[in-house]
Each structure stands twice: as structure tokens, then as C-alpha cells.
C-alpha positions as CSV (number, residue, x, y, z in Angstrom):
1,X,-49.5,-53.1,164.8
2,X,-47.5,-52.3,161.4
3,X,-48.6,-53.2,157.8
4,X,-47.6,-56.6,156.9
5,X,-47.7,-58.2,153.4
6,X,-50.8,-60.8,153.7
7,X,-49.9,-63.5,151.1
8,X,-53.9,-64.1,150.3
9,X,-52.5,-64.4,146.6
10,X,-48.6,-64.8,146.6
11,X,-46.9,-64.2,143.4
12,X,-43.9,-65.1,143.0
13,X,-40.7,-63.7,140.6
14,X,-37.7,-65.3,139.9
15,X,-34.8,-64.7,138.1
16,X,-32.1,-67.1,136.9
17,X,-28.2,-66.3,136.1
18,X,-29.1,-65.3,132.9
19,X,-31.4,-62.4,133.8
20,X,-34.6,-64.2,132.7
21,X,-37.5,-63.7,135.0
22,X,-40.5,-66.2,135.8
23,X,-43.5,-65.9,137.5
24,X,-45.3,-68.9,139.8
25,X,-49.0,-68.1,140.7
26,X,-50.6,-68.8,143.7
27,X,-52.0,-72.1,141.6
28,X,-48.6,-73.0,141.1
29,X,-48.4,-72.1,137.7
30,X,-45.1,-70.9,136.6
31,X,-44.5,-68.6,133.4
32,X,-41.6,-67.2,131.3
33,X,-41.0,-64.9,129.1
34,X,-41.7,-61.9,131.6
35,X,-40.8,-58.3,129.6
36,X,-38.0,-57.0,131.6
37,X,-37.9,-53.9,129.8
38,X,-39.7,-51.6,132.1
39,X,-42.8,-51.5,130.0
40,X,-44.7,-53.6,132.0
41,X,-44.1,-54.1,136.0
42,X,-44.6,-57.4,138.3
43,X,-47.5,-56.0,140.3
44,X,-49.9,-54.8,137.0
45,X,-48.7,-58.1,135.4
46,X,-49.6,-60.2,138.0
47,X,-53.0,-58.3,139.1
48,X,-53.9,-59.2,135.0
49,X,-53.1,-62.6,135.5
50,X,-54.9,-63.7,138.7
51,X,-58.1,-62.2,137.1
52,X,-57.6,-64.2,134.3
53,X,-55.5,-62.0,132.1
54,X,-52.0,-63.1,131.7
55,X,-49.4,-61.2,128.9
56,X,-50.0,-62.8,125.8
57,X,-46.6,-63.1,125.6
58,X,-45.8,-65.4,128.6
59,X,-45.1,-68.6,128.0
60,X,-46.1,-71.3,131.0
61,X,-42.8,-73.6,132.1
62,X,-43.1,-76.9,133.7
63,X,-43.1,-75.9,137.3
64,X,-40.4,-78.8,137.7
65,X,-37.8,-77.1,135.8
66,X,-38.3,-73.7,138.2
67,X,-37.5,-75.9,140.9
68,X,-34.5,-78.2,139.4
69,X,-32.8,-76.2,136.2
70,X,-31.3,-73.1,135.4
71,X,-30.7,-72.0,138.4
72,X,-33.6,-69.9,139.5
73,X,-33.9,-68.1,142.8
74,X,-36.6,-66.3,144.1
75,X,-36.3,-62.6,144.4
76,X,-40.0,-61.2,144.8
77,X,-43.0,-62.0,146.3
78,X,-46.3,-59.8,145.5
79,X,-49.1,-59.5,147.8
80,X,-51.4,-57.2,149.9
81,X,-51.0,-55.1,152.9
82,X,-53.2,-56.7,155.9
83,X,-54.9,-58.6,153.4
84,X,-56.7,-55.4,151.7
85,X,-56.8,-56.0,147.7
86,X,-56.8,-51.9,147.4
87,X,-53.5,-51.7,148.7
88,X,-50.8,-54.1,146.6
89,X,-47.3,-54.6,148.1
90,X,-43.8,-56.4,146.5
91,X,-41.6,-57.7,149.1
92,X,-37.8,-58.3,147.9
93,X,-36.0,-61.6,149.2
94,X,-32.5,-59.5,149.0
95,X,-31.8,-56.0,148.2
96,X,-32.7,-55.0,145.0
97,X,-29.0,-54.1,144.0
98,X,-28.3,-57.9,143.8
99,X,-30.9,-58.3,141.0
100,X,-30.2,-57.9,137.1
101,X,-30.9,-54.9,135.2
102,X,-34.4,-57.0,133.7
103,X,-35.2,-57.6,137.3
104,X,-35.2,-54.1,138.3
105,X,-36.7,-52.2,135.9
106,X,-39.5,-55.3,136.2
107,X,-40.0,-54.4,139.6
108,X,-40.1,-50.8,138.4
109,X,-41.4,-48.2,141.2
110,X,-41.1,-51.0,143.8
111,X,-36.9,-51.0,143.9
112,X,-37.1,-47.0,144.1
């Protein structure tokens, strides 16, 4: 049987036509203000936050307003192969080349 992503957590990123990023939380919490510089990536970012260690810099958004404003689409989703917590997966919605330049160095070693 191949490796499938087991969504036991599922973290979400987004990104809207400006090139911001969010990220919802398998509680439904949704943040912005995601560094897309490179210096941090989705996967470490979102391991922090599930335990309880989210960026000081995020900033938590109304999940509302991922759903009806600025034009967000999902791009990302961030689990675990077969469900085993050692072994962390990203998933893409559409090929990386379709996401902005903050998107992709977000995603970091996962669009190489």
C-alpha cells in the first residue's frame, strides 16, 4: 500500500492575491501574519503551534473572513504519513509554481 498523508492534525495554509499567507488549525483557528521570508517554514511553524507554541508574531483572524474576504484559497495542507507523528508531510492543492514567491519559500524544502 503507498504512504498517504493521514490528516490526524491537518493544517492548513492559505494564501490570498496579495501574497499573504494564513494558517487554520485543526481547531479551526485561523492566523496571519505567517513570515514568508524563508526563515521559518509551514511544517516547524505548525508542529510549534499544535503543541502550544505558535510565532509570537501571528496574529489570529476571525475564521469568517478566511472564508468570505480577500480572496483566500487554500494551497497546503500539513499532516503525517500513515498517521506516524515521526514522519511529517505537506501536500500542495496545485503545483507549487502557481503560488507567490512568500508561499514558496514558506513551504521551503517541501516545493523542491
Amino acid at each position: 500500500m503507498a504512504d498517504t498523508i493521514s490528516f490526524n492534525i491537518q493544517a492548513e495554509l492559505y494564501e490570498n492575491d496579495h501574497g499573504d499567507l494564513a494558517v487554520k488549525l485543526p481547531d479551526e483557528r485561523v492566523f496571519i501574519e505567517i513570515d514568508g521570508s524563508g526563515a521559518t517554514n509551514f511544517a516547524d511553524d505548525v508542529a510549534a503551534a499544535v503543541s502550544g507554541r505558535r510565532p509570537a508574531a501571528w496574529r489570529e483572524l476571525p475564521a469568517h473572513e478566511l472564508l468570505y474576504s480577500g480572496n483566500w484559497r487554500h494551497i497546503s495542507s500539513f499532516g503525517f504519513i500513515n498517521g506516524d507523528e515521526t514522519r511529517p508531510a505537506v501536500e500542495f492543492e496545485s503545483p507549487p509554481e502557481d503560488f507567490g514567491e512568500r508561499a514558496r519559500a514558506y513551504l521551503g524544502a517541501a516545493v523542491e
